[in-house]
C-alpha positions as CSV (number, residue, x, y, z in Angstrom):
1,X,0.0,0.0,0.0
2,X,2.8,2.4,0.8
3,X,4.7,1.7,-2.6
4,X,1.3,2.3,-4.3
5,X,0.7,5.5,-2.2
6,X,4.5,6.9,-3.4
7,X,4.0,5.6,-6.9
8,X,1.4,8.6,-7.4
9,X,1.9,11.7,-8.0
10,X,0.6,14.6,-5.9
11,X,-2.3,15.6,-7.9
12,X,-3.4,11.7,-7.7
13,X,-3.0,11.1,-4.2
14,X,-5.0,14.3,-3.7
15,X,-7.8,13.2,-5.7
16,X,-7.8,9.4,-4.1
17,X,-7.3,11.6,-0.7
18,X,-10.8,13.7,-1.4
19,X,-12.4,10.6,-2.6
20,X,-11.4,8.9,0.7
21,X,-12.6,11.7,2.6
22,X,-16.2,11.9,1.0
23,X,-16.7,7.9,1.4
24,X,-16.1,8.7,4.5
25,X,-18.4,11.5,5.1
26,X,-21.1,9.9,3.5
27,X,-21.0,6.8,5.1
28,X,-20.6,8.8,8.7
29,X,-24.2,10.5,7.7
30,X,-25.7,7.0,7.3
31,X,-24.5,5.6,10.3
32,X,-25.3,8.8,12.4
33,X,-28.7,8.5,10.9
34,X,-29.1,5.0,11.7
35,X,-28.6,5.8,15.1
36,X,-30.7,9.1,15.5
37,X,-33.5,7.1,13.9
38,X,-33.6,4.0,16.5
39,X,-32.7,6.8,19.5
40,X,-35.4,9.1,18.4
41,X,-38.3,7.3,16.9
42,X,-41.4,9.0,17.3
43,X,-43.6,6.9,19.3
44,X,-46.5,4.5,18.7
45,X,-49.7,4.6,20.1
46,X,-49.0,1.2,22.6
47,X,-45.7,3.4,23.5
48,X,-47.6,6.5,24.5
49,X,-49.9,4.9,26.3
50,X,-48.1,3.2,28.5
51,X,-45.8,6.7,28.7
52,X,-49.1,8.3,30.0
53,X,-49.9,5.7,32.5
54,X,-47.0,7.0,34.4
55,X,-47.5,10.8,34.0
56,X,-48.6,12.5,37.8
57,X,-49.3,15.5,35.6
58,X,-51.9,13.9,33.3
59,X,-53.3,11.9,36.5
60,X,-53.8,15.1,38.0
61,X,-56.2,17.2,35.0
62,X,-58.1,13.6,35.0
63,X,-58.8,13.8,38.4
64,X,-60.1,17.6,38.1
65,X,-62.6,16.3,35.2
66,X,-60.4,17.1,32.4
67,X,-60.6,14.3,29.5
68,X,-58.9,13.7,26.5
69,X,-60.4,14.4,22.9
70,X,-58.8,11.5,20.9
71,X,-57.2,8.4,21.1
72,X,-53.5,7.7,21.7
73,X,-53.4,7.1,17.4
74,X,-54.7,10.4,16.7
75,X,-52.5,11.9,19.1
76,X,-49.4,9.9,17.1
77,X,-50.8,10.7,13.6
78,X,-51.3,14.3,14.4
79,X,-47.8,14.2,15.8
80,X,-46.4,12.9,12.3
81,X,-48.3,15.2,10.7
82,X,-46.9,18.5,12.6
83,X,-43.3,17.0,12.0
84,X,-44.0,17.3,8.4
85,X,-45.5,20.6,8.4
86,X,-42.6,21.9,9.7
87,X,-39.0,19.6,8.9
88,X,-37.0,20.0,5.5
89,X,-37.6,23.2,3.7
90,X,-40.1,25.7,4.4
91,X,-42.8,25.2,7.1
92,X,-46.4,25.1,6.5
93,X,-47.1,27.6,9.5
94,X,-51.1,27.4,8.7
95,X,-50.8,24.0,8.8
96,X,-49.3,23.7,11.9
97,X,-51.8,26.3,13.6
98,X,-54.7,24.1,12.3
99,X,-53.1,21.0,14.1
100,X,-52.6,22.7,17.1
101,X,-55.9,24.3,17.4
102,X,-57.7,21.3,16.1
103,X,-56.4,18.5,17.9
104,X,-56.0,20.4,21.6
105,X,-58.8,21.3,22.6
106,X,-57.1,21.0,26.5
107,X,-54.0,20.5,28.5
108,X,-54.9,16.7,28.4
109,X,-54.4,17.1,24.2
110,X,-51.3,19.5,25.0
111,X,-50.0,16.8,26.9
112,X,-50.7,13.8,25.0
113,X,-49.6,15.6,21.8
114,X,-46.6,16.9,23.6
115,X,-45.6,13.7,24.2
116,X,-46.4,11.5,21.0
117,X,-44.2,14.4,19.5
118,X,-41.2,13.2,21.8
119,X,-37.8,14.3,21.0
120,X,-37.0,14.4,16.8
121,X,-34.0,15.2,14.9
122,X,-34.6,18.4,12.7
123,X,-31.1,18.6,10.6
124,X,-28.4,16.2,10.8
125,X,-26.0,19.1,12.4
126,X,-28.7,20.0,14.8
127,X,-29.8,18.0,18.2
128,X,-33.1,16.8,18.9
129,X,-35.9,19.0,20.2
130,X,-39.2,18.6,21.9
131,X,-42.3,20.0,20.3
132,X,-42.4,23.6,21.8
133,X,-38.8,24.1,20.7
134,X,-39.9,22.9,17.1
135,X,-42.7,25.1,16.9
136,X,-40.3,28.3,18.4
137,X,-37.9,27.9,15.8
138,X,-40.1,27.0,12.8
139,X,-42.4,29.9,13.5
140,X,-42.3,33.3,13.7
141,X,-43.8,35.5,17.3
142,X,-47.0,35.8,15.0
143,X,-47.9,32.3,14.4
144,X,-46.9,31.6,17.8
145,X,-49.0,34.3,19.1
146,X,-51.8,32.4,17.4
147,X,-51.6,29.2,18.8
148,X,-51.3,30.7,22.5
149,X,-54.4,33.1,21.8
150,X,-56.6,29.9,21.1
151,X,-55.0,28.1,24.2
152,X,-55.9,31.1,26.3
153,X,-59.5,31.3,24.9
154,X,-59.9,27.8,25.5
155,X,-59.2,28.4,29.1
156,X,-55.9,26.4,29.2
157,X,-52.7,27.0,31.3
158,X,-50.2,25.2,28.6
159,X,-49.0,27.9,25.9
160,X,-46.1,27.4,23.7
């Protein structure tokens, strides 16, 4: 390997040295992608369940007559469907208004949205956020200002 290596000359062994160094790279991103997936799944519905089972906060709203609107797989579909809105390019700011105005209609929904949201990986540079940070950095004071106007209406103490 060495004899090759000296056998080229400089311009070669800085191509095969850039070459080298993106195989690298790209492989890295898989593997760090691998891992961020299984780490940071979003949840399923049997997962968030059993999460909420264990949740003094949610015990507490249920025991004050608070209930919740859906079921744990509306909570986990809306979830996926607020990631969309708002990873990759652009972010559907109406779209993410009309999911968290539809599907929280309490702090129950807060909650049990909150939490089928978890922790997810935005960019590969970046490190995973919970839902409120999502929502803070994709939207702008305005849109914010939206969502915590309909809380407030609604009588709730969660705001984003």
């Amino acid at each position: 390997m060495k004899k090759w290596w000296s056998g080229l000359s400089s311009r070669e062994q800085l191509i095969v040295g850039l070459l080298i160094i993106l195989f690298l790279a790209i492989f890295w991103r898989k593997i760090v992608r691998f891992f961020q997936d299984y780490i940071h799944k979003p949840k399923n519905a049997d997962e968030l369940k059993k999460e909420l089972e264990e949740n003094n906060e949610l015990i507490q709203y249920q025991k004050a007559g608070v209930s919740r609107s859906f079921s744990e797989q509306t909570y986990v579909h809306a979830a996926e469907k607020l990631f969309n809105a708002m990873h990759g390019a652009g972010t559907d700011e109406e779209g993410v208004l009309k999911i968290m105005t539809f599907y929280v209609k309490n702090d129950i929904d807060f909650i049990l949205l909150y939490k089928a949201f978890g922790y997810r990986q935005g960019a590969l540079w970046s490190s995973s956020s919970d839902l409120r940070s999502w929502i803070k950095s994709d939207l702008s004071d305005y849109w914010v200002g939206m969502i915590n106007n309909d809380y407030k209406i609604k009588g709730m103490l969660k705001r984003i």
